[in-house]
C-alpha positions as a LaTeX table, in Angstrom:
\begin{tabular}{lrrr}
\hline
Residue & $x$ (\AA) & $y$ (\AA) & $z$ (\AA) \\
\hline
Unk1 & 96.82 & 78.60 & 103.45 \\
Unk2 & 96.44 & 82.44 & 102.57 \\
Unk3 & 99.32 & 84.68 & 103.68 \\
Unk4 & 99.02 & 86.02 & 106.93 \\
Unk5 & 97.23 & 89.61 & 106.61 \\
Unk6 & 99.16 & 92.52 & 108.78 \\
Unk7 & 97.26 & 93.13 & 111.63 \\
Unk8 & 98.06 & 95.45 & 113.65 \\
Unk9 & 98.12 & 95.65 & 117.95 \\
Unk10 & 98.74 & 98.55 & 120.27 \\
Unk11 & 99.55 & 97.80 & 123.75 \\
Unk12 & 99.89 & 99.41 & 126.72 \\
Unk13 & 103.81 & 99.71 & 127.55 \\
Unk14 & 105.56 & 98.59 & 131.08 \\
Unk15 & 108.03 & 101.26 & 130.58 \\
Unk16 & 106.00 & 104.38 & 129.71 \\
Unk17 & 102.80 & 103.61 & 130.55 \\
Unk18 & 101.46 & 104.05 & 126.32 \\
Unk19 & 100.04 & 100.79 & 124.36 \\
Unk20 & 103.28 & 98.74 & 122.93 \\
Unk21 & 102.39 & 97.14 & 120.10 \\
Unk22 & 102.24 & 97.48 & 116.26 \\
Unk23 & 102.12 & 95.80 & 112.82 \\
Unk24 & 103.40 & 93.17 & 111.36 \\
Unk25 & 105.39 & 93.84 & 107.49 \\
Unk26 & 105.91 & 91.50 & 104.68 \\
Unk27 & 108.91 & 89.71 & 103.56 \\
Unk28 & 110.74 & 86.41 & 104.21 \\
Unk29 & 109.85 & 85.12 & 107.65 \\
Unk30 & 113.15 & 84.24 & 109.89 \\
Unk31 & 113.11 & 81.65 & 113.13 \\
Unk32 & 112.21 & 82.13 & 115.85 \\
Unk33 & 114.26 & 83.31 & 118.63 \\
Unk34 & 115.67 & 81.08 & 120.98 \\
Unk35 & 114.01 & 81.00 & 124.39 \\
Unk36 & 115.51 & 82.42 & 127.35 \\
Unk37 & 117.33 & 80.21 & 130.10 \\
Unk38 & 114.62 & 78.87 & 132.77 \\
Unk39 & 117.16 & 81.21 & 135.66 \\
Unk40 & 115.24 & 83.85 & 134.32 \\
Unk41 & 111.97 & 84.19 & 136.59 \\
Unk42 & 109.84 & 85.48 & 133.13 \\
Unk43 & 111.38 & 82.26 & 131.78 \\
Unk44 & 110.38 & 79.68 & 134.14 \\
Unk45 & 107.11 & 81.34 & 134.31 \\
Unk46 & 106.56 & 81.03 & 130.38 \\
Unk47 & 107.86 & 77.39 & 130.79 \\
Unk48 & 104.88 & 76.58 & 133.22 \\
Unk49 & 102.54 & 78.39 & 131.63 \\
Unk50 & 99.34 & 77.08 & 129.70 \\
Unk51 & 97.47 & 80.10 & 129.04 \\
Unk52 & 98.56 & 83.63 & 128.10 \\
Unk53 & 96.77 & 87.57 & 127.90 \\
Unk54 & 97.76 & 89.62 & 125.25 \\
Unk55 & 96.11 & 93.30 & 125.63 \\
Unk56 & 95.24 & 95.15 & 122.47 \\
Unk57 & 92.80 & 98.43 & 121.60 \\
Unk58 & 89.57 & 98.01 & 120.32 \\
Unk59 & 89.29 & 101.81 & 120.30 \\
Unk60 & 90.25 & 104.70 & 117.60 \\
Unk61 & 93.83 & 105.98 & 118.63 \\
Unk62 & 95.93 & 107.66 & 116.41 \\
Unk63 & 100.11 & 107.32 & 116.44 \\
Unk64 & 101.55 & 109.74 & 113.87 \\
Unk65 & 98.47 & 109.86 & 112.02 \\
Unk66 & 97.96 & 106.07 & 111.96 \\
Unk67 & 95.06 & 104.76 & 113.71 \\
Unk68 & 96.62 & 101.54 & 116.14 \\
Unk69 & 92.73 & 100.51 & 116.70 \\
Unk70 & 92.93 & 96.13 & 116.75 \\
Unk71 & 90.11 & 94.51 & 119.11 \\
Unk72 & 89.29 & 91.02 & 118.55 \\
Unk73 & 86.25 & 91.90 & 115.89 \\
Unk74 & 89.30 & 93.00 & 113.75 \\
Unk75 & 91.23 & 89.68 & 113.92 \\
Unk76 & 88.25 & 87.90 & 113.36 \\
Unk77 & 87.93 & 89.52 & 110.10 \\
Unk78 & 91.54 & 88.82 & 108.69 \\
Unk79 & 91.88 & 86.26 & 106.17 \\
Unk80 & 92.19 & 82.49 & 107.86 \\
Unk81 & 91.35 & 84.93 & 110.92 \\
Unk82 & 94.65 & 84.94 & 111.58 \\
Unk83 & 97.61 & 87.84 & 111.77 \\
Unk84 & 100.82 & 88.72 & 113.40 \\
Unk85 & 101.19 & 89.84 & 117.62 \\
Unk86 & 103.59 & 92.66 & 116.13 \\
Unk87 & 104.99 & 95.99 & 117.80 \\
Unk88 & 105.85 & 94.90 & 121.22 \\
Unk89 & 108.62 & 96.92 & 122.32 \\
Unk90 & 108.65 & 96.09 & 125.97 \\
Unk91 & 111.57 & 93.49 & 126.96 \\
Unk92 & 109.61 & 91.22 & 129.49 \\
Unk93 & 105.71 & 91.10 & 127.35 \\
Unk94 & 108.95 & 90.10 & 124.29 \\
Unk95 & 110.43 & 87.53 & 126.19 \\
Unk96 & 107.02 & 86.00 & 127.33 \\
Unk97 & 106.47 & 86.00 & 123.81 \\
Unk98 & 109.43 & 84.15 & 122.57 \\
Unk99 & 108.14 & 81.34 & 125.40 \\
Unk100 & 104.76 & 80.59 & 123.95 \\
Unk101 & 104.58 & 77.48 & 121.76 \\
Unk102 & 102.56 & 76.25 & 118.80 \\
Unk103 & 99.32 & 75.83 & 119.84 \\
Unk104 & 98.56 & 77.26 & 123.32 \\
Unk105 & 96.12 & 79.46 & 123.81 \\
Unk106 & 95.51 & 83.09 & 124.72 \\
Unk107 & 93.59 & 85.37 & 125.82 \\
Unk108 & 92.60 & 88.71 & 123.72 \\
Unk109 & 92.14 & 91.10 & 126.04 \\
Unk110 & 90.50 & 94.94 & 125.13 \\
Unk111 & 92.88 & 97.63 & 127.03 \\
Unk112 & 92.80 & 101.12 & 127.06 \\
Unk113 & 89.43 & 101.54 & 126.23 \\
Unk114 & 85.77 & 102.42 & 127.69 \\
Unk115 & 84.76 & 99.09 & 129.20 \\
Unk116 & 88.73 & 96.64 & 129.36 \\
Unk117 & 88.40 & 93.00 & 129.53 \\
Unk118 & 88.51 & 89.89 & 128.31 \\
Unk119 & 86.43 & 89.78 & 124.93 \\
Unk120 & 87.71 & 86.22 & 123.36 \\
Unk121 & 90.09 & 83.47 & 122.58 \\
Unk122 & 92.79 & 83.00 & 120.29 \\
Unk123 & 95.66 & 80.56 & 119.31 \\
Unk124 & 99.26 & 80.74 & 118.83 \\
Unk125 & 99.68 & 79.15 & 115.16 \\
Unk126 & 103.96 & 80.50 & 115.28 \\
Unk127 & 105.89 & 81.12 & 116.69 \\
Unk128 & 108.07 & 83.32 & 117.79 \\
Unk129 & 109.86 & 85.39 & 114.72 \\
Unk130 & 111.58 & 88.76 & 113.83 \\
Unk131 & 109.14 & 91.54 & 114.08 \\
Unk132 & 109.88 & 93.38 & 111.10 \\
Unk133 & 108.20 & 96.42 & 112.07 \\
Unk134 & 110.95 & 97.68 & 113.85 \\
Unk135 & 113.14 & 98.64 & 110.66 \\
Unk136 & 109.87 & 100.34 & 109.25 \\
Unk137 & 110.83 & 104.36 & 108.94 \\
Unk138 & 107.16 & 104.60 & 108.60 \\
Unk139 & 105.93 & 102.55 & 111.72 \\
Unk140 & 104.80 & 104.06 & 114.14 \\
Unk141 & 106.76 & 101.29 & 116.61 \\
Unk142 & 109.85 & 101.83 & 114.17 \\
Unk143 & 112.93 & 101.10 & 116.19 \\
Unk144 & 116.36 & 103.12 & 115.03 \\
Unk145 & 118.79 & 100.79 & 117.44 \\
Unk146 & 117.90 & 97.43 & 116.12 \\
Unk147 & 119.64 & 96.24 & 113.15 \\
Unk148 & 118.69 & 93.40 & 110.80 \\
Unk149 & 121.94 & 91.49 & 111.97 \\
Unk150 & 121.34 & 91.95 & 115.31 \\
Unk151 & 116.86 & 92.29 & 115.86 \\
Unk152 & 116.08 & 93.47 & 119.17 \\
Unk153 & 111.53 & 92.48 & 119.07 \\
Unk154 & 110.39 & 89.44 & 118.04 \\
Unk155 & 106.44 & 88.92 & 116.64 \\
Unk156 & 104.04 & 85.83 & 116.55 \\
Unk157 & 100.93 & 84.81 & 114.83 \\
Unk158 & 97.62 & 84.55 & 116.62 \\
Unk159 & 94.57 & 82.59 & 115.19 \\
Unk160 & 91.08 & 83.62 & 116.29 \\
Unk161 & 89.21 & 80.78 & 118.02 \\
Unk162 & 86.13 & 81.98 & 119.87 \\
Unk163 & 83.97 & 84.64 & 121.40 \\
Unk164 & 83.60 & 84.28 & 125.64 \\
Unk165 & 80.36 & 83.38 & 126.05 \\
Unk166 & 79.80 & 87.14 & 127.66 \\
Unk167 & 82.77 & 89.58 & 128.09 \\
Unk168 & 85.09 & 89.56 & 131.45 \\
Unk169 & 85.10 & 93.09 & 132.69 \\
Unk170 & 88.22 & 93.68 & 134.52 \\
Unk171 & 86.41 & 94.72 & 137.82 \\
Unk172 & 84.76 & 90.83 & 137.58 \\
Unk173 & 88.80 & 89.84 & 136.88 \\
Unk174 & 89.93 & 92.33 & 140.42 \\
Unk175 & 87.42 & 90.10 & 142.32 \\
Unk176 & 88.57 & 87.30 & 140.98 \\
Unk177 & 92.19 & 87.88 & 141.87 \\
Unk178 & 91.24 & 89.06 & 145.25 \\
Unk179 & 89.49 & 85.62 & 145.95 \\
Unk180 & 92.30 & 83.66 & 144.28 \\
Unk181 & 95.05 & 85.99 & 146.76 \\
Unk182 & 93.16 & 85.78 & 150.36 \\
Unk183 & 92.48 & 81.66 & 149.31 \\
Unk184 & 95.54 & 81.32 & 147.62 \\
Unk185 & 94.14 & 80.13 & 143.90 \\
Unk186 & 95.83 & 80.19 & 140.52 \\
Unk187 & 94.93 & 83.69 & 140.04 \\
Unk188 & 96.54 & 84.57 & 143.27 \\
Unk189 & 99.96 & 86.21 & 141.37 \\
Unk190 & 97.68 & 87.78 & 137.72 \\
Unk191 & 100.36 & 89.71 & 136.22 \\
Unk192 & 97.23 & 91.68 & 135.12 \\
Unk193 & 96.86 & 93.22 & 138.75 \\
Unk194 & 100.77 & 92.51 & 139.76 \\
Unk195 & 102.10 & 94.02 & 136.84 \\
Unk196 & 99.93 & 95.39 & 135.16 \\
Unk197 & 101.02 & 97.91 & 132.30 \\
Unk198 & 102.31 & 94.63 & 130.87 \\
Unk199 & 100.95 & 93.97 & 127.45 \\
Unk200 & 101.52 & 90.07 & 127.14 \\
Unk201 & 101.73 & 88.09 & 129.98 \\
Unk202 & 101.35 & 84.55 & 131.55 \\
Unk203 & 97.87 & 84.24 & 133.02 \\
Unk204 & 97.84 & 80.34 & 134.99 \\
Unk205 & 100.73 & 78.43 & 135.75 \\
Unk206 & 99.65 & 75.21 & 134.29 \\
Unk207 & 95.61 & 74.63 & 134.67 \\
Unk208 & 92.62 & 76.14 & 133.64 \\
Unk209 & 91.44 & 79.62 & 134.51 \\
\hline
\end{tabular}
C-alpha cells in the first residue's frame, strides 16, 4: 500500500467555537493510545457506538497563511483515498477518537461552510495514533505544552468509501432529530444538535442511522 498522503482537516472547536483540526506529518507511526475507562460517559458512548461524524471544511479558510480547506472531494483524491483525521485539539472529539476501531464507519460531514451537511462516507483503516502535528512550529494546530514523551492529541486514518446518494443538509438532519426526540428514536440525543461545536462525535448508539 502507498504511504498515507497528509491530508489535512479543520474543525470547528468545542472550546472556542473555531474549526479544530489539522494535518497529519511524516515519520515513524507510534500506537495507539489506550482507550479511556467505560466510567467515562464519552467512553461508554464510543463503546456503543457503530457510526461516527467527523466535521471538516470544504471551503477556502486561511490559518496563518495556510489554507485548512479538506471536504470529502479532497480525500477522495489522496492516494489509496486515504489520509490522516489530524489536528483535533479538543479533549472530548480526541477521546471519541481514541474509541473508534478498525473498520467502523463515519460520516464526513462539510462544516463551516455555505450549505453544512453530510456529503459522504468514510472508513476508519487505524487507529488511533500520535498526531504529530502538534510538535510542528509551523502548524497551524502546533501545540507548545505537549511533549514527545508525554503527547497530549492523538490522529487516525480515514479511507474514503462512498458519495450519499444526495447530500444531507443539516436543516433535513434538525428535522430528523426533532422526530427522533418527541418519538424517542436513535437520533433522539445527536451530539450534532446536543453538542454541537463538537468536531468528532458518536452519531447512533449501535444501529443504523
Amino acid at each position: 500500500m502507498a504511504p498515507k498522503t497528509r491530508a489535512r482537516v479543520s474543525k470547528r472547536s468545542a472550546t472556542s467555537g473555531q474549526d479544530d483540526d489539522g494535518e497529519a506529518a511524516g515519520g515513524k507511526r507510534k500506537a495507539a493510545a489506550p482507550v479511556e475507562s467505560a466510567k467515562n460517559p464519552e467512553s461508554s458512548a464510543g463503546a456503543r457506538c457503530c457510526h461516527w461524524l467527523m466535521k471538516s471544511e470544504p471551503e477556502s479558510r486561511f490559518e496563518n497563511g495556510i489554507d485548512v480547506k479538506f471536504g470529502i472531494e479532497e480525500l477522495k483524491a489522496l492516494p489509496d483515498q486515504t489520509g490522516c483525521w489530524d489536528g483535533v485539539r479538543n479533549y472530548q472529539a480526541r477521546n471519541f477518537m481514541r474509541q473508534m476501531k478498525d473498520g467502523q464507519l463515519a460520516f464526513f460531514y462539510h462544516s463551516n461552510c455555505k450549505e453544512p451537511g453530510i456529503a459522504g462516507i468514510m472508513k476508519i483503516v487505524k487507529e488511533a495514533y500520535v498526531d504529530h502535528t502538534q510538535f510542528d512550529k509551523k502548524d497551524v494546530h502546533f501545540d507548545a505544552n505537549s511533549k514527545p514523551d508525554n503527547p497530549k492529541w492523538s490522529m487516525v486514518d480515514v479511507q474514503y468509501q462512498r458519495m450519499l446518494k444526495r447530500f444531507l443538509p443539516l436543516s433535513e438532519l434538525k428535522k430528523y432529530h426533532q422526530q427522533h426526540r418527541s418519538k424517542g428514536g436513535p437520533l433522539k440525543d445527536m451530539a450534532l444538535f446536543t453538542r454541537a461545536r463538537l468536531s468528532v462525535q458518536p452519531l447512533t448508539p449501535g444501529g443504523r442511522v
